[in-house]
C-alpha positions as a LaTeX table, in Angstrom:
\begin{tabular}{lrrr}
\hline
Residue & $x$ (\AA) & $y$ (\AA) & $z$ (\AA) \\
\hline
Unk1 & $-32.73$ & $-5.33$ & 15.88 \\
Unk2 & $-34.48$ & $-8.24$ & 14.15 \\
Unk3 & $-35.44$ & $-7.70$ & 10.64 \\
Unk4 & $-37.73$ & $-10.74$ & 9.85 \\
Unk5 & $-38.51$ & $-11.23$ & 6.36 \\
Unk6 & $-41.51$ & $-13.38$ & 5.45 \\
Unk7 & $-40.79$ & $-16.06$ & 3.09 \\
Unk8 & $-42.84$ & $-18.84$ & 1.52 \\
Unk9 & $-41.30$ & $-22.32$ & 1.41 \\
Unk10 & $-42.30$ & $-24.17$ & $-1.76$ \\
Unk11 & $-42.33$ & $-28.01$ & $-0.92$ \\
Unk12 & $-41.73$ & $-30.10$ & $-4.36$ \\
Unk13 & $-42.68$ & $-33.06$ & $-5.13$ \\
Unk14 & $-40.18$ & $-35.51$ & $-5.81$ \\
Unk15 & $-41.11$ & $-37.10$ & $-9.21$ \\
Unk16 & $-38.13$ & $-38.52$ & $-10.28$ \\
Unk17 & $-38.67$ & $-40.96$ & $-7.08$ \\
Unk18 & $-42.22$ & $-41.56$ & $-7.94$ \\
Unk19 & $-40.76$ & $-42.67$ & $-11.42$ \\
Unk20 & $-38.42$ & $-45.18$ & $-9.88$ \\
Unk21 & $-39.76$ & $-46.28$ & $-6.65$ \\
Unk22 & $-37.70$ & $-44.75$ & $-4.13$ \\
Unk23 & $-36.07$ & $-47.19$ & $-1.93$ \\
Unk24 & $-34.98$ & $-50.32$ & $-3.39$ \\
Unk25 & $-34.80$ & $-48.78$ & $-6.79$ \\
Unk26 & $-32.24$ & $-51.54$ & $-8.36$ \\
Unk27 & $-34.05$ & $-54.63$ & $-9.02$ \\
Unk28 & $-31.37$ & $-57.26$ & $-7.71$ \\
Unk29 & $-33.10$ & $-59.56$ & $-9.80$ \\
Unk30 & $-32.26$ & $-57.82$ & $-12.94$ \\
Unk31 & $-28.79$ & $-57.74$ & $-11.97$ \\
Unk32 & $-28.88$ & $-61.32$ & $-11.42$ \\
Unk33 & $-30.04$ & $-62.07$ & $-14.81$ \\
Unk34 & $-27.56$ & $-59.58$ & $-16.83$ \\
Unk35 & $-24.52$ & $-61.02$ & $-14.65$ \\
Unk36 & $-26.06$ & $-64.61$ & $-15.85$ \\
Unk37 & $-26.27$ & $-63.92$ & $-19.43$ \\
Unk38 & $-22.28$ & $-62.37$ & $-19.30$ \\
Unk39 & $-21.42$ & $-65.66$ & $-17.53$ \\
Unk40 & $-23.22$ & $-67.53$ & $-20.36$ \\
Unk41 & $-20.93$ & $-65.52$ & $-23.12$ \\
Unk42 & $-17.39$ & $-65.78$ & $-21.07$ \\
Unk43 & $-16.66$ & $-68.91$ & $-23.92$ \\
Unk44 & $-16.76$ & $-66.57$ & $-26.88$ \\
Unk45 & $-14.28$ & $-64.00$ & $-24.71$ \\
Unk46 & $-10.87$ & $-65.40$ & $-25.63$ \\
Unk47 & $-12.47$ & $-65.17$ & $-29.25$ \\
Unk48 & $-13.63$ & $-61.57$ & $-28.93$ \\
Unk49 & $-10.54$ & $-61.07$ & $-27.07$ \\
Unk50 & $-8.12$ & $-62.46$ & $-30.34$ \\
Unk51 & $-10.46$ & $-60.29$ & $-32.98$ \\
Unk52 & $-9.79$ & $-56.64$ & $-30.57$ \\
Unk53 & $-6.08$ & $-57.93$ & $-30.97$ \\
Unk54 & $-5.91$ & $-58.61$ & $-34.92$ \\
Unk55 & $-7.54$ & $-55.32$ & $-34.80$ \\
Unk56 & $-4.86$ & $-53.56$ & $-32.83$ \\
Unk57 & $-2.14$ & $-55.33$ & $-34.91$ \\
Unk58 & $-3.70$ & $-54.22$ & $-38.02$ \\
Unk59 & $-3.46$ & $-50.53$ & $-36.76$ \\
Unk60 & 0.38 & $-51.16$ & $-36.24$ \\
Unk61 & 0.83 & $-52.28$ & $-39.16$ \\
Unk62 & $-1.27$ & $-49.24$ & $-41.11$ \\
Unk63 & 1.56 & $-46.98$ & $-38.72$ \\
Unk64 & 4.39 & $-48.61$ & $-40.28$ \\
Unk65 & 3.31 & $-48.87$ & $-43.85$ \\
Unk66 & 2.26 & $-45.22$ & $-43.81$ \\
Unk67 & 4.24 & $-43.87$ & $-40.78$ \\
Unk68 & 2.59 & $-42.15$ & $-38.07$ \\
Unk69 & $-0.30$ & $-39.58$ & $-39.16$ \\
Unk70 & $-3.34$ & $-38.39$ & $-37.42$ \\
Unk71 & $-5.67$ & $-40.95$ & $-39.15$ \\
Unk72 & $-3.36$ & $-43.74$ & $-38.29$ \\
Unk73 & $-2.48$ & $-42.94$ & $-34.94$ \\
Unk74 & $-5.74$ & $-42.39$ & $-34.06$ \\
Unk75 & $-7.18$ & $-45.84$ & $-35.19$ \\
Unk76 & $-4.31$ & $-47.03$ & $-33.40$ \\
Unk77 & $-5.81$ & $-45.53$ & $-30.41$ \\
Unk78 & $-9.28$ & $-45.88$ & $-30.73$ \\
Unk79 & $-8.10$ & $-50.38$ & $-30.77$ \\
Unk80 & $-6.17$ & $-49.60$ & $-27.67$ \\
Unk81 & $-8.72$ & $-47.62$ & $-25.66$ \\
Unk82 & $-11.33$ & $-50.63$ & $-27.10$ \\
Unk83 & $-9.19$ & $-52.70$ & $-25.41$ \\
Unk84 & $-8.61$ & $-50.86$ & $-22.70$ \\
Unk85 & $-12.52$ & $-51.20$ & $-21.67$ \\
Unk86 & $-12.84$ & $-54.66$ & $-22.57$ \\
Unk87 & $-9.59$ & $-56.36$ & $-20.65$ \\
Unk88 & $-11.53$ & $-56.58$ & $-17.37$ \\
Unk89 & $-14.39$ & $-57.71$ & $-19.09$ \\
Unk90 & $-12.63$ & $-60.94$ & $-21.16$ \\
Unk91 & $-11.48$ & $-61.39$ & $-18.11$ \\
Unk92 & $-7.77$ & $-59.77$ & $-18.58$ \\
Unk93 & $-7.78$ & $-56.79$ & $-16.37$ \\
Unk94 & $-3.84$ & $-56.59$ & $-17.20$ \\
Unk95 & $-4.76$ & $-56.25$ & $-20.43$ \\
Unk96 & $-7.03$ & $-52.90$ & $-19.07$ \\
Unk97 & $-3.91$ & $-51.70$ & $-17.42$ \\
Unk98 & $-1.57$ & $-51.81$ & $-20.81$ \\
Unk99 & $-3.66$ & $-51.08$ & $-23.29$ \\
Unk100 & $-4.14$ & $-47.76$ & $-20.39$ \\
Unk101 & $-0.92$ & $-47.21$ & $-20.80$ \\
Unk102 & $-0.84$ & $-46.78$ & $-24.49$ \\
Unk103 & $-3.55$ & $-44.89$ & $-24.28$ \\
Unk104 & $-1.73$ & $-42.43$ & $-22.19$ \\
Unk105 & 1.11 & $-42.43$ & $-24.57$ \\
Unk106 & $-0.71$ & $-41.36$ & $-27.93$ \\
Unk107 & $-3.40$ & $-39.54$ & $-25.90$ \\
Unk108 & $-2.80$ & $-35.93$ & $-26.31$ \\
Unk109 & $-3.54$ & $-35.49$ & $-30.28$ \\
Unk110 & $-0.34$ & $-32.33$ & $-30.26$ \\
Unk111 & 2.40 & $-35.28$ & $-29.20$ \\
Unk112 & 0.62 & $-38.31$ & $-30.51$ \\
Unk113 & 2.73 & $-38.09$ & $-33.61$ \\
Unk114 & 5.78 & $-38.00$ & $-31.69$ \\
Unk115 & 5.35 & $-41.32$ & $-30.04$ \\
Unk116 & 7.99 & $-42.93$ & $-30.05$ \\
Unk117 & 7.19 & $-46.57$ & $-31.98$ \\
Unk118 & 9.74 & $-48.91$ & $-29.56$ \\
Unk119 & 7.04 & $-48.25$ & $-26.98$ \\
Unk120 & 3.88 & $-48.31$ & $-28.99$ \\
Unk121 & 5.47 & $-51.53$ & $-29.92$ \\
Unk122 & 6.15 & $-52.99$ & $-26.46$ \\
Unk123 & 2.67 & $-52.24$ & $-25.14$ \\
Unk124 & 1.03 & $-54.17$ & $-28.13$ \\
Unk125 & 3.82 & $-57.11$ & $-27.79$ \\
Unk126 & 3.01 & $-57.60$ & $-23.93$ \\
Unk127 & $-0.75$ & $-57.19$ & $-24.60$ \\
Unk128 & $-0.33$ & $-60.13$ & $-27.48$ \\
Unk129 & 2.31 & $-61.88$ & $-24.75$ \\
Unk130 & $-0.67$ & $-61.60$ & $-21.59$ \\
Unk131 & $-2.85$ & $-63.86$ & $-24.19$ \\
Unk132 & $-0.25$ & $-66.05$ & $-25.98$ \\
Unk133 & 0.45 & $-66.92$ & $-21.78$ \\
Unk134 & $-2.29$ & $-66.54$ & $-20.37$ \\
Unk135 & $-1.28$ & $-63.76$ & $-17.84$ \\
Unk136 & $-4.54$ & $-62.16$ & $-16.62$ \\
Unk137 & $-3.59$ & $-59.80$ & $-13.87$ \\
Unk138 & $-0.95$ & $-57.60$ & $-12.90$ \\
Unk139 & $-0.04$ & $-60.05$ & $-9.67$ \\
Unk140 & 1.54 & $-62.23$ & $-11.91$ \\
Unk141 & 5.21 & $-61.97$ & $-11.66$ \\
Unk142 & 5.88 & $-60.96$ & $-15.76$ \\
Unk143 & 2.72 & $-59.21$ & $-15.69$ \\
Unk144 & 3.28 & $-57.07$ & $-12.47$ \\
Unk145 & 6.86 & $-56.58$ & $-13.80$ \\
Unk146 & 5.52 & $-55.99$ & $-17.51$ \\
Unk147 & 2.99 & $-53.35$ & $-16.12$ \\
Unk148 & 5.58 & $-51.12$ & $-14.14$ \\
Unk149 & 8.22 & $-50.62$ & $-16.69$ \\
Unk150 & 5.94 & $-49.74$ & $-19.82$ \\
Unk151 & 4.00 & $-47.59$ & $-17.22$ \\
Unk152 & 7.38 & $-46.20$ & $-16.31$ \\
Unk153 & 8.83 & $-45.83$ & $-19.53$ \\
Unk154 & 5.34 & $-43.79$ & $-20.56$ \\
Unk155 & 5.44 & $-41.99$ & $-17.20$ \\
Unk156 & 9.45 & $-40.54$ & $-18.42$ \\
Unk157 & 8.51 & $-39.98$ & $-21.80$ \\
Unk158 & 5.87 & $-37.96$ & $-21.00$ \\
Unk159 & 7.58 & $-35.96$ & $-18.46$ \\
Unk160 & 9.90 & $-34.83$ & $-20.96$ \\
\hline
\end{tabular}
């Protein structure tokens, strides 16, 4: 018992690849150009880099002065998550990875006010520490060490 239905495939055209070209799509030569012009700005980085840190410290300072409070923690982690997505890119992916880990501390707005400063603290002195020294990545000895216990320290505060 075979019950065939009839049924009318519909073949659509594919606009969206008429748009972009199909194959080869990304023009390499583009990519070229934008990775040239970032190359070109790398000597304003550590400058860029120093202003997103005066920023951060300014945020730690508004949480002492006035304690921590939803506006303060939060521009406190809108500089670290800025940071955060421009390490790698001032060249400083450790930098990335801490300000990360801050960002995982004061994430959650219910226990962001409940952050314990000591470690909001530490992550902004090792971030400030990676540029005084010049420790990019986390295969550096103090950075790989520096990484793992304020990631740790987050990880059991968290938990708890």
């Amino acid at each position: 018992m075979t019950n065939k239905s009839a049924a009318e495939v519909i073949q659509v055209p594919n606009m969206l690849k008429l748009k972009v070209g199909g194959r080869g799509g990304i023009d390499m030569a583009a990519i070229a150009k934008a990775e040239a012009a970032l190359k070109s700005l790398s000597g304003n980085f550590a400058q860029w880099l120093n202003d997103e840190i005066v920023k951060l410290e300014a945020a730690r300072q508004e949480v002492r002065a006035q304690g921590l409070t939803p506006e303060t923690v939060e521009t406190l982690y809108l500089r670290a998550h800025d940071l955060k997505g421009l390490g790698a890119t001032y060249e400083f992916p450790l930098i990335t990875r801490l300000a990360g880990s801050l960002c995982k501390l004061i994430d959650d707005p219910a226990t962001r006010l409940s952050a314990p400063m000591f470690l909001v603290d530490a992550h902004i002195d090792a971030i400030k520490a990676c540029v005084r020294d010049d420790i990019k990545v986390d295969t550096h000895p103090v950075g790989k060490v520096l990484a793992a216990e304020l990631e740790g320290r987050v990880a059991d505060y968290l938990a708890n």
